[in-house]
N, C-alpha and C positions, 0 to 999 in steps of 0.2 A: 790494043787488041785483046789482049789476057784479061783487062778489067772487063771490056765487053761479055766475050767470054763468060767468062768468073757470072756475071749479073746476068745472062740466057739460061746459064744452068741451075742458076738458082732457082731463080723463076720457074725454069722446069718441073724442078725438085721438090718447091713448093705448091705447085698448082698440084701434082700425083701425088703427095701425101694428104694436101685437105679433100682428094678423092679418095681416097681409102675407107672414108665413112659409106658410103654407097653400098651397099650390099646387092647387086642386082637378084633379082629372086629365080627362084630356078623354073624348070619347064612345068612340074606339078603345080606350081605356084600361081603361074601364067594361068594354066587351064582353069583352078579352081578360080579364078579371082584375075579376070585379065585386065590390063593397065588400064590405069584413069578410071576402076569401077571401085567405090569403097566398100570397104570390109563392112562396114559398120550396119545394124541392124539396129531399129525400133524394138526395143526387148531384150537387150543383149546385156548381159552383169558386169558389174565393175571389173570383174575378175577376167572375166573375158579378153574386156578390152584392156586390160593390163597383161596377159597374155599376148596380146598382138603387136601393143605398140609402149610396151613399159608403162614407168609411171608420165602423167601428166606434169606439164611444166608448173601449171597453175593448178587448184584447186580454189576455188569458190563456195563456202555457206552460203545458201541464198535461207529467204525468210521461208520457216516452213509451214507448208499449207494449214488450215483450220485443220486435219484433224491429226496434226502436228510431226505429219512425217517430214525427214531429211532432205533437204532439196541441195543439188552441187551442181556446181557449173565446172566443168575441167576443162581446160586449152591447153592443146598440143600446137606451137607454135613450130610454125614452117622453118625448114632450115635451106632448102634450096629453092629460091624464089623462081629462078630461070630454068627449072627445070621444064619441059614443053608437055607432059603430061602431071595429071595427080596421081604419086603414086602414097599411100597412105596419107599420110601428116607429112612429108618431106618437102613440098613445092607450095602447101597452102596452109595457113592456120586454121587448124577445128576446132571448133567449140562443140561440147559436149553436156547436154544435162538430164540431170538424172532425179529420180523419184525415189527416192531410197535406194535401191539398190540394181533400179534397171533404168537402162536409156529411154530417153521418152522425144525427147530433140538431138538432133546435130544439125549444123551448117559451116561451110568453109568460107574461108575468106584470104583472099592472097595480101 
C-alpha cells in the first residue's frame, strides 16, 4: 500500500511541476488578444516577435531573392500538443518567414 502510495504521489508531483511551464495570461491579455487568435501580423519585425515569444527554436537561411535580400524561415515548435486551444506557439508548430527583417508568411502546423 505505501509503494502504491509512494508511485500516486509521484505522479502527482510530477504531472504539477511539468505544469508550471504554462503561464496562463492575464485578463488585459485576454481582451487584447483572446485565445486561439495569433499575435502574429503580416509586417511585424524580428524584434517584435522575439519580444512576444523569445527566440525561435530553429532558424533557417533560405536562398536570397535576385535583389539579394535575406530570406529566414524561423520554427517555434509546439510544446503542448493536447492543448484544446492555440494559444501562441504552445499547442502547434509555427513557421515563420521573413524578408529581411519583416514577416511576410506564417502558418501552423500541429
Amino acid at each position: 500500500m505505501k509503494r502504491f502510495l509512494f508511485i500516486v504521489c509521484s505522479l502527482l508531483l510530477v504531472s504539477l511541476v511539468s505544469c508550471a511551464e504554462i503561464k496562463p495570461p492575464s485578463p488585459g491579455q485576454i481582451l487584447r488578444q483572446p485565445l486561439g487568435e495569433s499575435p502574429l501580423r503580416v509586417g511585424m519585425t524580428k524584434e517584435k516577435i522575439k519580444s512576444l515569444w523569445g527566440k525561435p527554436d530553429v532558424v533557417r537561411v533560405l536562398e536570397p531573392d535576385a535583389q539579394g535580400a535575406i530570406k529566414e524561415e524561423w520554427i517555434y515548435r509546439g510544446r503542448y500538443p493536447n492543448l484544446p486551444i492555440n494559444v501562441d506557439y504552445l499547442s502547434e508548430t509555427q513557421y515563420l518567414f521573413f524578408d529581411g527583417n519583416h514577416l511576410v508568411k506564417f502558418y501552423h502546423q500541429k
